[in-house]
PLY file of the C-alpha trace (Angstrom):
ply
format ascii 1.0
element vertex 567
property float x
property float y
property float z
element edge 566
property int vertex1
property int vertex2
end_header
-44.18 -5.53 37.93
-40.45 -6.98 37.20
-37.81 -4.62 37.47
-34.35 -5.29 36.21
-31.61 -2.65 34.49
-32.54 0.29 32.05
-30.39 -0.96 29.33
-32.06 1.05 26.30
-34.66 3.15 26.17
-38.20 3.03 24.93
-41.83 0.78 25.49
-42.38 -2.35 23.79
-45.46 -4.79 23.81
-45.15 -7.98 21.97
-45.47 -11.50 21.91
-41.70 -13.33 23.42
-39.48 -15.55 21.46
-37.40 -17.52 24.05
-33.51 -18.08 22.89
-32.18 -21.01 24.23
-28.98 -21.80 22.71
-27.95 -25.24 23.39
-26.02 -25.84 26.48
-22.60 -27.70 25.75
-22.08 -30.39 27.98
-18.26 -31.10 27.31
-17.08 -34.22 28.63
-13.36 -34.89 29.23
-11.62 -37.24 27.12
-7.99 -38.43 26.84
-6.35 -38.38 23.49
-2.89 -39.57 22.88
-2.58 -38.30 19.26
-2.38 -34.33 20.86
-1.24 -32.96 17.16
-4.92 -34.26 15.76
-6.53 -32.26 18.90
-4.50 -29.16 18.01
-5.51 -29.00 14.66
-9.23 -29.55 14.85
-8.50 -26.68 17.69
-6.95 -24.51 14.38
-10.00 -25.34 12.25
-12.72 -24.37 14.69
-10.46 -21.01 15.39
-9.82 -20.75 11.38
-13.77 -20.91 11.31
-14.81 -18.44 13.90
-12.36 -15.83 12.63
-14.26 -16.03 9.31
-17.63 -15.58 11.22
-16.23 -12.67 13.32
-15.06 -10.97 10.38
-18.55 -11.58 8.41
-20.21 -9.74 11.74
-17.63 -7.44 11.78
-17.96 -5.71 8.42
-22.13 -6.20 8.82
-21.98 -4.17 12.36
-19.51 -1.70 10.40
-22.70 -1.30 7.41
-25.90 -1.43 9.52
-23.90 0.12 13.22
-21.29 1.81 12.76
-17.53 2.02 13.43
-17.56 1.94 17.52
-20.04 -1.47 18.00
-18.01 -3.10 14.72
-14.78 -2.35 17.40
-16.50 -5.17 19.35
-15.73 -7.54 17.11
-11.97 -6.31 16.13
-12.06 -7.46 20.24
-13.61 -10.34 19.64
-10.79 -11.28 16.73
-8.19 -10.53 18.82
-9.46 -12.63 21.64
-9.02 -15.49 19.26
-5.54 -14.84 19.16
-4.33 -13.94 23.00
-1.34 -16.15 23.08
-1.86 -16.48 27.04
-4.84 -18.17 26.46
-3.89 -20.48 23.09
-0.74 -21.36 24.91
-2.54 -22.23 27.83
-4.65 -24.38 26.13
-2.40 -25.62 23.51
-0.01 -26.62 26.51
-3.12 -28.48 28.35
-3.50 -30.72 25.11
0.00 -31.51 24.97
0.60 -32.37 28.84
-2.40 -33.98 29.84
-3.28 -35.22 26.77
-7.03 -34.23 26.56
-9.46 -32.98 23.95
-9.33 -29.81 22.68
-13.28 -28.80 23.82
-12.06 -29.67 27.57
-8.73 -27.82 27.68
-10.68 -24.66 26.36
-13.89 -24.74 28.44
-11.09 -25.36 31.56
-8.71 -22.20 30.58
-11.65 -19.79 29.71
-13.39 -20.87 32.62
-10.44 -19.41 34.93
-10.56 -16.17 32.24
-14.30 -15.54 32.68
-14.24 -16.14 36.53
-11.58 -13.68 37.19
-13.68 -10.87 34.97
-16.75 -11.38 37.00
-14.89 -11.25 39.95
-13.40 -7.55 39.46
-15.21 -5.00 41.13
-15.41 -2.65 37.55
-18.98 -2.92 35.79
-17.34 -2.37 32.77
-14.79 -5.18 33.16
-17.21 -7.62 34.71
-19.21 -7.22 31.58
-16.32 -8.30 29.46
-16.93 -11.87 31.05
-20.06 -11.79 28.15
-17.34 -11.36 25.16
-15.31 -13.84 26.27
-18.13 -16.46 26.91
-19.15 -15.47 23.52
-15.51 -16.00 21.72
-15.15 -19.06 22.82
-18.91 -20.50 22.64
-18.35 -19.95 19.09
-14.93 -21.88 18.31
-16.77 -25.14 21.17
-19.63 -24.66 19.02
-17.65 -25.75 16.04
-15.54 -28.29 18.28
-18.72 -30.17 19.01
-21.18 -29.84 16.24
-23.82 -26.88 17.54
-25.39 -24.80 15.64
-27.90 -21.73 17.79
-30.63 -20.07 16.90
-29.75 -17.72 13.90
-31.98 -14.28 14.68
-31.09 -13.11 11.39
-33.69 -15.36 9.81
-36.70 -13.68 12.13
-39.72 -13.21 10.05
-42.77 -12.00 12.67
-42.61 -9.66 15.42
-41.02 -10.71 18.78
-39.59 -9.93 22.07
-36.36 -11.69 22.60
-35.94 -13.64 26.23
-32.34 -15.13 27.35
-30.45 -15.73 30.09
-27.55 -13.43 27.73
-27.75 -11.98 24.15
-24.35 -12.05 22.97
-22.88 -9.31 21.11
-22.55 -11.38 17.59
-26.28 -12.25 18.25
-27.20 -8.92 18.66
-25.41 -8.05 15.61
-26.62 -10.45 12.99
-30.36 -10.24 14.49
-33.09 -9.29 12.10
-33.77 -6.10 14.05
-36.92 -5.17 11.55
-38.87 -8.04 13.54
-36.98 -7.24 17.06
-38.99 -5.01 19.28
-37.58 -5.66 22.29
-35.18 -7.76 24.62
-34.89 -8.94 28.12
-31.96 -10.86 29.55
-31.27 -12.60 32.86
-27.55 -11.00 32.89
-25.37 -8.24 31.52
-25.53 -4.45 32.62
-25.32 -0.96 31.20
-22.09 -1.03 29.57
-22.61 -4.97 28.32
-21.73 -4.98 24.33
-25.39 -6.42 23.63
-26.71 -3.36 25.62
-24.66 -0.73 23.51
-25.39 -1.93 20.16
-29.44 -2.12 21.38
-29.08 1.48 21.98
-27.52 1.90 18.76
-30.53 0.15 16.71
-33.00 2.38 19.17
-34.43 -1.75 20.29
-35.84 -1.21 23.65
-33.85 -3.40 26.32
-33.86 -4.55 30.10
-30.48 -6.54 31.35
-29.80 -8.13 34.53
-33.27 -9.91 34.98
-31.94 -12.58 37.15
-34.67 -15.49 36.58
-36.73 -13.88 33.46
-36.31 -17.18 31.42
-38.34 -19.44 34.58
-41.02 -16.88 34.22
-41.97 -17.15 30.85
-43.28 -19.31 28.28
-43.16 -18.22 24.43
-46.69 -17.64 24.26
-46.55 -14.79 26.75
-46.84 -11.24 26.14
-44.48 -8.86 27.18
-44.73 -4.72 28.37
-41.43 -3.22 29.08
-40.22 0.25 29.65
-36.47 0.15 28.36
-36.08 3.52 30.20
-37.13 2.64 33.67
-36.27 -0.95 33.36
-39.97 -2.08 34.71
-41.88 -5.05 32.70
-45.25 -6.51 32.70
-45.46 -10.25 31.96
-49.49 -10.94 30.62
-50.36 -7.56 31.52
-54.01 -6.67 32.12
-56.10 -4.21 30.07
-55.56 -1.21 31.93
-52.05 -2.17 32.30
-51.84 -2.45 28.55
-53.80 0.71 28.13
-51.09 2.32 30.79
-47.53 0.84 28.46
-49.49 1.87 25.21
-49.44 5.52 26.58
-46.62 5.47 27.78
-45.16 4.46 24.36
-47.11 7.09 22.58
-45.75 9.54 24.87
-41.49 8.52 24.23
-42.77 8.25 20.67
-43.99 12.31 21.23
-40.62 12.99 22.55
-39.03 11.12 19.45
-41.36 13.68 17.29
-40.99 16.77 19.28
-37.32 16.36 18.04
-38.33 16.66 14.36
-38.97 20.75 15.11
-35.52 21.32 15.00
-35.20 19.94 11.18
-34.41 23.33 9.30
-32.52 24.60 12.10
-29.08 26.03 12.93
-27.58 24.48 15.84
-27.25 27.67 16.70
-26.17 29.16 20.50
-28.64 31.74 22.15
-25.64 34.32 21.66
-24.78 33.28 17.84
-22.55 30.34 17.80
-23.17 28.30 15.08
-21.77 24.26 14.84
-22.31 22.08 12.18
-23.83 18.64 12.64
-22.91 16.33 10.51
-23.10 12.72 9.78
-20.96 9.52 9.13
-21.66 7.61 6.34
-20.75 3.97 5.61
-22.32 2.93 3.00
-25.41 4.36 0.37
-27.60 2.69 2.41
-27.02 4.95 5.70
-28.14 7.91 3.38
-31.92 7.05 4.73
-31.29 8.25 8.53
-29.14 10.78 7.01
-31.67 12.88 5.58
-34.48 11.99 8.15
-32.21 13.66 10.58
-31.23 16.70 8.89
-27.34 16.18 8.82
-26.44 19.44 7.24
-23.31 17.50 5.49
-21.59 14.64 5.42
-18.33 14.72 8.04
-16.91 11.06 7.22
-18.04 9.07 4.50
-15.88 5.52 4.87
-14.66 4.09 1.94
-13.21 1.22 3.21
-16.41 -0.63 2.77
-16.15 -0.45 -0.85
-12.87 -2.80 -0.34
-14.45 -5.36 2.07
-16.84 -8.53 1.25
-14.80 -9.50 -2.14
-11.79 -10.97 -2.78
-10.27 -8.15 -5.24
-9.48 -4.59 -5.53
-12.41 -2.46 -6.75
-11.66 -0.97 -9.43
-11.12 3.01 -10.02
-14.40 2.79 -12.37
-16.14 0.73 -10.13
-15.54 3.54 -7.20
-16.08 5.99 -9.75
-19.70 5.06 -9.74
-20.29 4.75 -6.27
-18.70 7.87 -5.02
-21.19 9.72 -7.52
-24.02 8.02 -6.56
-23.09 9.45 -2.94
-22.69 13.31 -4.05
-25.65 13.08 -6.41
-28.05 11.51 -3.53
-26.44 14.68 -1.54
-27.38 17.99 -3.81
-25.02 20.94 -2.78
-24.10 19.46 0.72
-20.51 18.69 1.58
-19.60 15.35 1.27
-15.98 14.52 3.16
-14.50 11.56 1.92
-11.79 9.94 4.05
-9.00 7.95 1.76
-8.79 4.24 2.71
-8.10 3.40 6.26
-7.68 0.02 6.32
-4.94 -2.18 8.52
-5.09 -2.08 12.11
-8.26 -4.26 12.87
-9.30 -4.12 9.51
-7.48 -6.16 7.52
-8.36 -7.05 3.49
-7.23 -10.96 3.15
-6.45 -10.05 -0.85
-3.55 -7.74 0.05
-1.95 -10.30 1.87
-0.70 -7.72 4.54
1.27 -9.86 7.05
0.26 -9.95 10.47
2.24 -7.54 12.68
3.13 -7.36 16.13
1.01 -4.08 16.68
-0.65 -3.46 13.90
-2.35 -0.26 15.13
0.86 0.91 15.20
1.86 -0.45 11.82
1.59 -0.99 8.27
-2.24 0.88 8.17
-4.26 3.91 6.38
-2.03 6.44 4.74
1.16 4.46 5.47
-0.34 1.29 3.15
-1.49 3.66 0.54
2.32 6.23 0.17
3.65 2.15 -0.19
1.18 1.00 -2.61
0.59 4.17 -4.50
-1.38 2.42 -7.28
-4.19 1.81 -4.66
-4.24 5.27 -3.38
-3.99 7.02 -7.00
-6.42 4.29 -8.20
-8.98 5.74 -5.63
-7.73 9.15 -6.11
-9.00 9.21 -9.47
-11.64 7.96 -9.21
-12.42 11.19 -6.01
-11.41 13.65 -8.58
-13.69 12.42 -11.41
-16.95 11.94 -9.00
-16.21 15.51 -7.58
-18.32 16.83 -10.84
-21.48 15.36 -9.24
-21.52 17.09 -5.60
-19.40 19.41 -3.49
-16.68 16.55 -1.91
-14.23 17.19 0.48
-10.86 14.65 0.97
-9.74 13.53 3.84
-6.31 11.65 4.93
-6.26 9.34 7.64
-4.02 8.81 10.35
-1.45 11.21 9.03
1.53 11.24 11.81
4.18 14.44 10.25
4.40 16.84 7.30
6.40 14.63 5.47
3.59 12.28 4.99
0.75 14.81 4.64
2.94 16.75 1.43
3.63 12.88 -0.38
-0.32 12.64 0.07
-0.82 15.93 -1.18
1.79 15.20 -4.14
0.36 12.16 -5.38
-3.17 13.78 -5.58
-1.44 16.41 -7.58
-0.14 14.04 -10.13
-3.56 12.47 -9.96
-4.69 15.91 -11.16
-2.23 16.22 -13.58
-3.06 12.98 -14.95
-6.82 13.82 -15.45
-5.93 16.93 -16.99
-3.81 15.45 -19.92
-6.25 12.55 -20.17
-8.72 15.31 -20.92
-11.18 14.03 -17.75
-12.79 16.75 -15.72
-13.02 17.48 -12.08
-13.96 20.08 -9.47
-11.05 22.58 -9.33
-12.47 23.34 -5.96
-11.97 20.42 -3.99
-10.99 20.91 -0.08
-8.59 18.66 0.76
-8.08 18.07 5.35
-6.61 15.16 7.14
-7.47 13.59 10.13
-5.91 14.64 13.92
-5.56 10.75 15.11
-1.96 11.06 16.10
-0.48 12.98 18.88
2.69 13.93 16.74
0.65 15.91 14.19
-1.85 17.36 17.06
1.47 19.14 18.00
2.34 20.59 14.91
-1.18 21.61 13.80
0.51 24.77 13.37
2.53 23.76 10.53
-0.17 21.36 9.33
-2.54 23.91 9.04
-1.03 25.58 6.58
-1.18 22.66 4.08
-4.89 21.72 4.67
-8.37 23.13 4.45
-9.51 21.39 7.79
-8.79 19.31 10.65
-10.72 16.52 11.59
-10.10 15.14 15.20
-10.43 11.33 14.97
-11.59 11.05 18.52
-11.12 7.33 19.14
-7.66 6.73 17.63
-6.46 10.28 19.22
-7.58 8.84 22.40
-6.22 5.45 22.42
-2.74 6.96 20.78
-2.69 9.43 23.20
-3.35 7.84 26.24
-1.65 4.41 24.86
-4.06 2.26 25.38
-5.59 -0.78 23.10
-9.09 0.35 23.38
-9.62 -2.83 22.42
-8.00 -4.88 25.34
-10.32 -5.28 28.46
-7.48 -4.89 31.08
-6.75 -1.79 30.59
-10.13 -0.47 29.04
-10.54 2.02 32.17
-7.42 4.02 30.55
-9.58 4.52 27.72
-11.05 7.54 29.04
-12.32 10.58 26.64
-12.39 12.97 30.10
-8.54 12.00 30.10
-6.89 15.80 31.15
-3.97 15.47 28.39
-6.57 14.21 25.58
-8.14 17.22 26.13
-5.66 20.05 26.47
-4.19 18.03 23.15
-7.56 18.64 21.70
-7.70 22.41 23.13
-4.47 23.07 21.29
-5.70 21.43 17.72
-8.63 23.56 17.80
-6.52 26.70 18.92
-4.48 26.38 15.84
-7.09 25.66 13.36
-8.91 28.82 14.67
-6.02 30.91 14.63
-5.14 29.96 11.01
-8.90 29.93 10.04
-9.29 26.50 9.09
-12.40 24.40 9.99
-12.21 21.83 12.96
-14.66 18.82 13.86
-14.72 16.31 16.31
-15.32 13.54 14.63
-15.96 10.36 16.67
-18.39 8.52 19.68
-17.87 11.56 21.86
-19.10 14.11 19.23
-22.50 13.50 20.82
-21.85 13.26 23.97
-23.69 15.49 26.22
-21.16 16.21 28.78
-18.39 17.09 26.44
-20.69 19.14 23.67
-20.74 22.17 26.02
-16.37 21.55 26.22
-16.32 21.64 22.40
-18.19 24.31 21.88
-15.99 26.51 24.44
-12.97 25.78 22.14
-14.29 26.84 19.23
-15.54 23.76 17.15
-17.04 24.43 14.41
-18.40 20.95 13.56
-19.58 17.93 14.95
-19.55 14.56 13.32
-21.87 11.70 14.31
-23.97 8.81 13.85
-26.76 10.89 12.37
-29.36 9.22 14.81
-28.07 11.80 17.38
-27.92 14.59 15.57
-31.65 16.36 16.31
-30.97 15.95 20.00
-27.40 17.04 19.62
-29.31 20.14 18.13
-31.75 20.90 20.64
-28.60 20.83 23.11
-26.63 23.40 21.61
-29.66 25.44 21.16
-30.04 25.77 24.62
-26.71 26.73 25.32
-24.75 29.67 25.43
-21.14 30.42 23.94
-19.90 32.63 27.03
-20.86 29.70 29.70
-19.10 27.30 27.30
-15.90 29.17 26.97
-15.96 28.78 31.38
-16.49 25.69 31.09
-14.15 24.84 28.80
-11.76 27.06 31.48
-12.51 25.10 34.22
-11.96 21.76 32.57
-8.70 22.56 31.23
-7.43 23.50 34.90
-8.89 20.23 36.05
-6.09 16.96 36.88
-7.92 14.19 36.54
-10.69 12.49 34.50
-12.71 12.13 37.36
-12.77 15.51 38.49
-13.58 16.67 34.95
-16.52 14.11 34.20
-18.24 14.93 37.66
-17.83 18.91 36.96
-19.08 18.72 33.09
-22.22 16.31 35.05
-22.21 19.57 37.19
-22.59 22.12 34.91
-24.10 20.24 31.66
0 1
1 2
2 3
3 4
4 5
5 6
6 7
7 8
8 9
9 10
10 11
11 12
12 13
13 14
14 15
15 16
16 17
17 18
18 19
19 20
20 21
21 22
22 23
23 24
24 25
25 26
26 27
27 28
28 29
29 30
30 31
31 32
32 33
33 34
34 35
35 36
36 37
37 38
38 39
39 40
40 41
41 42
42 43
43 44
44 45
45 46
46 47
47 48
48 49
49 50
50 51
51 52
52 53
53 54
54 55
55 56
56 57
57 58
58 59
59 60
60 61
61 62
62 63
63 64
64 65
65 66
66 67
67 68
68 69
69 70
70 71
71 72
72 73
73 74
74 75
75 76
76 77
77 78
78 79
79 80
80 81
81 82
82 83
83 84
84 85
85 86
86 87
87 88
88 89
89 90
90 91
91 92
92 93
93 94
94 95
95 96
96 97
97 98
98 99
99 100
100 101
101 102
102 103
103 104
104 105
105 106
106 107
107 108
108 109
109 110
110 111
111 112
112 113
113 114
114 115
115 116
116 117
117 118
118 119
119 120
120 121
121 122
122 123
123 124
124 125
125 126
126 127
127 128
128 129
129 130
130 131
131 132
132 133
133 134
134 135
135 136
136 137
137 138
138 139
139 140
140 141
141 142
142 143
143 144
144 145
145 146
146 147
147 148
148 149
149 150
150 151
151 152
152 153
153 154
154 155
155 156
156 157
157 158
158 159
159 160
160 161
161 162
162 163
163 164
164 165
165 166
166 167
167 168
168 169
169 170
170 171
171 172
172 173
173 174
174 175
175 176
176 177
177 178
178 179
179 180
180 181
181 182
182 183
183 184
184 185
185 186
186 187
187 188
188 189
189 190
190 191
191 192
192 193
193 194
194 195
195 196
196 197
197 198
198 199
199 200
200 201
201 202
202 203
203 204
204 205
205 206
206 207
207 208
208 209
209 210
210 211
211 212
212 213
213 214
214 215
215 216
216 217
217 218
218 219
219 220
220 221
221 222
222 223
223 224
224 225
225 226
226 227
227 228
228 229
229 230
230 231
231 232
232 233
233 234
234 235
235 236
236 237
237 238
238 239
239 240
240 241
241 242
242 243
243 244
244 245
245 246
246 247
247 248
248 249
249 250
250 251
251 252
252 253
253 254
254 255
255 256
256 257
257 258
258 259
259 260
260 261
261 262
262 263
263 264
264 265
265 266
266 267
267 268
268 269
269 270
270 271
271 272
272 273
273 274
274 275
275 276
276 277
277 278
278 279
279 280
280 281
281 282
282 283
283 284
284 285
285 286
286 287
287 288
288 289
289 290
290 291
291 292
292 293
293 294
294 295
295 296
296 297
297 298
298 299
299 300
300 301
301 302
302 303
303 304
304 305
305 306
306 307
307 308
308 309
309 310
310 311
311 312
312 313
313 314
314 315
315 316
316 317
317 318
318 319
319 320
320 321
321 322
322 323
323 324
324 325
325 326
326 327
327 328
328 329
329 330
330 331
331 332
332 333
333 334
334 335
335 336
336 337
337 338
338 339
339 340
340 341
341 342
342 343
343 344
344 345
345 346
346 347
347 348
348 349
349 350
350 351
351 352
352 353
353 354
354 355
355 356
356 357
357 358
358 359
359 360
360 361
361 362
362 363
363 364
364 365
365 366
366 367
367 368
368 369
369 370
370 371
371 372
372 373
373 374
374 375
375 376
376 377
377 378
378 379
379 380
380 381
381 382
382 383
383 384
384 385
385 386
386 387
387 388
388 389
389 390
390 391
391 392
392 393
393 394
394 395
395 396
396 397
397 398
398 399
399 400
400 401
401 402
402 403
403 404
404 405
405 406
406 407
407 408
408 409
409 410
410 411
411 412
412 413
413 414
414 415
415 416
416 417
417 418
418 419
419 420
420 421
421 422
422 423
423 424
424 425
425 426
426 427
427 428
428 429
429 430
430 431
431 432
432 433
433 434
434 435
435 436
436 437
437 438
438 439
439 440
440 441
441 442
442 443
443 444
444 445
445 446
446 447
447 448
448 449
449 450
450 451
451 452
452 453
453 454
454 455
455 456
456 457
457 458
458 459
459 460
460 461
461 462
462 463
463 464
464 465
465 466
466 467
467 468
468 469
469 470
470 471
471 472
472 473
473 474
474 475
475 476
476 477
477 478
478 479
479 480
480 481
481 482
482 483
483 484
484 485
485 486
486 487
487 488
488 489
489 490
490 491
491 492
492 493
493 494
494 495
495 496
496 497
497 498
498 499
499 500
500 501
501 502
502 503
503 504
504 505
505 506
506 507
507 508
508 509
509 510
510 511
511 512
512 513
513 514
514 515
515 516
516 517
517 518
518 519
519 520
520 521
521 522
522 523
523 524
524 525
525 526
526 527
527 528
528 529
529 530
530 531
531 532
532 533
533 534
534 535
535 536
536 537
537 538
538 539
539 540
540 541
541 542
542 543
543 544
544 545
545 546
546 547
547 548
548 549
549 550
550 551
551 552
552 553
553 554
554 555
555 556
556 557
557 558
558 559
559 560
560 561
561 562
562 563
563 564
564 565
565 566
């Protein structure tokens, strides 16, 4: 028996597939003519921005919003101007090859993240390996293994899967994966829990003790692995695998059911929705409605504008697919780290902070009316919700709220119907409208607490910069009064309220939610039926304490290890 780190749960058995991506031997060379160095350096960037963005908007379809962050990471690793100007400066000054001056700088970079104490930030070493293995890659001529192309059953072995790997793998054929490094909180090991692939990290030596004709049993959950196991050992993993796949099952008695407290509290569970295509685990997890549904798909992998028609159809393919259940539609968020090349949308210093969401679309109002039309005429089809992003005062939220009134008025003398009944919320992402959801609330139907933005705006912090990802902390004390006060207001102007975001299934901070008075939680709808069987279990009264206690609490330690506590 091998042990290593629990990285994902569940049992595999199957036959390995050894990745061995081809080692890059870089060699140093002096080159006079620098400016010809720099701009093969430019092309092989140019070229692994395109990739990254490819993976990107494929971990955004098949993944979901937090792992496709990863990537928005990844992109703007490409561009840290301490590192190009490093290794710009190297090719100038010592006149040497662009593959040597890279491999040099990142070497320093990747040394001094495996050197910090922090799990977390020593696993960041992986994405920057990975970064800048791509843009050497193209310096030099390699081309790896390409796991989207898998056709048979296998268990991956490598000494580190990266993150784009991981993304672009044929997971059908993937049962499993074992690497010599990484950890818990390695990218790899977060998107294997999101695709449910059994995983063990941290092996060590895993690639010296296998050949691809081996067969592999591994326990994702404990972290133990057979190599060639024996029959009994066999018969042992097999049971074990029936029995997680019992648990998986025993799940599926809580489809038809309220998550409902054992004194009356009722919460929604919803799920997120990125494309048609997530409708599948959408209705095989009972998601009693839909709490975002992302349109900014619809605008990515082209080079033009849909059309209104064109999301006409889609947007009533949704609601139709959907019956009588709610169906929130969020207004195109795009800027920030997702960018559309067509719209030509200069790059900006901070661009989370910038020219993004409902700020692009009160600018370019043939866009947003172009899409609002389109809303209105699908609403016929299903009950749909709207929802405004990132929506910062009142002034904003009323010019929203205007231009889908003239929307209305223009479907009305065109003769076009729509639902008269259409709830319109926005989004809580900003800490100056989670201050005034007094006011707000009077505008809107519901609130929607965009949990990741609110968190990195509130606690300023790039969630997606790796020295200062500790910051980025959902236990944060001020996140979570802000977050006390949003749901306050909502329920004191009876408007709905969801948490909408990676911590909306998060076991410690359910119990918190509930205590406030959310009425809604919105999720990857993988984690919905054991979101379920949590709240049934619980009580409202010993939320409501809980949710005392935390909010007297002063830091995020002491309220993590007290919500451990009590969950």
């Amino acid at each position: 028996m091998i042990t290593g780190i629990a990285a994902s749960p569940g049992i595999a058995i199957g036959q390995i597939l050894m990745i061995k991506n081809d080692q890059l031997n870089i060699s140093k060379l002096t080159c006079k003519d620098s400016s010809a160095q720099l701009k093969k350096l430019k092309v092989a960037i140019d070229q692994s921005v395109l990739e990254l963005q490819a993976i990107q908007e494929k971990a955004l379809k098949e993944l979901g919003a937090e792992e496709a962050e990863i990537f928005s990471a990844h992109l703007l690793l490409l561009q840290d101007p301490e590192i190009l100007s490093q290794v710009n400066q190297m090719i100038e000054t010592k006149f040497v090859n662009a593959s040597w001056a890279i491999e040099s700088v990142v070497k320093d970079v990747v040394t001094m993240f495996e050197s910090m104490d922090d799990e977390y930030m020593k696993a960041r070493a992986t994405d920057v390996k990975d970064v800048f293995t791509r843009v050497l890659n193209h310096l030099e001529g390699i081309t790896n293994t390409d796991l989207s192309k898998l056709d048979s059953d296998v268990i991956l072995i490598c000494d580190d899967l990266t993150p784009s790997q991981t993304a672009t793998m044929n997971k059908k054929y993937v049962l499993g994966f074992l690497t010599n490094q990484g950890g818990k909180t390695s990218h790899s090991a977060i998107m294997a829990r999101t695709m449910e692939i059994p995983a063990i990290v941290g092996l060590s030596s895993i690639t010296n003790k296998v050949k691809n004709s081996d067969i592999i049993a591994l326990n994702g959950s404990t972290g133990e692995l057979i190599i060639n196991p024996s029959d009994q050992e066999l018969d042992e993993f097999k049971a074990l695998k029936n029995k997680y796949q019992s648990g998986l099952d025993d799940l599926k008695k809580f489809i038809g059911k309220k998550a409902t407290t054992t004194d009356g509290f009722t919460t929604v569970l919803a799920g997120n929705l990125g494309s048609y295509q997530d409708l599948e685990s959408f209705h095989q997890n009972d998601a009693e409605s839909v709490g975002l549904y992302r349109t900014e798909f619809l605008y990515m992998d082209r080079d033009s504008m849909p059309t209104e028609n064109e999301q006409y159809e889609v947007y009533s393919k949704v609601l139709k697919s959907l019956t009588d259940k709610e169906c929130v539609i969020r207004t195109l968020d795009i800027g920030g780290d997702k960018n559309l090349p067509y719209l030509k949308i200069k790059n900006e210093e901070n661009p989370f902070l910038g020219y993004r969401a409902i700020r692009l679309c009160l600018k370019q109002t043939d866009i947003f009316k172009a899409q609002l039309r389109a809303l209105l005429r699908a609403s016929v089809h299903g009950n749909m919700a709207i929802m405004f992003p990132m929506i910062s005062c009142l002034e904003e939220l009323q010019m929203a709220l205007q231009t889908l009134d003239d929307c209305k008025s223009e479907l009305e003398n065109e003769s076009i119907p729509f639902s008269k009944t259409i709830k319109v919320g926005m989004m809580i992402e900003v800490p100056s409208a989670a201050l005034i959801t007094d006011v707000l609330a009077k505008y809107v139907d519901f609130f929607s607490l965009g949990t990741n933005d609110l968190t990195q705006y509130t606690c300023a912090v790039d969630r997606n910069n790796p020295k200062v990802q500790e910051l980025y902390n959902p236990f944060n004390p001020g996140l979570l009064r802000l977050i006390h006060m949003v749901a306050k207001n909502a329920n004191e102007k009876n408007i709905n309220v969801s948490v909408c975001g990676s911590v909306a299934h998060h076991p410690t901070l359910v119990p918190f939610f509930i205590g406030i008075g959310i009425n809604k939680l919105s999720m990857s709808a993988m984690h919905i039926l054991k979101t379920k069987e949590q709240i049934i279990n619980l009580t409202k009264s010993t939320c409501e304490k809980i949710a005392r206690e935390v909010l007297k609490l002063e830091t995020a330690e002491q309220i993590e290890n007290y919500l451990l506590e009590n969950q």
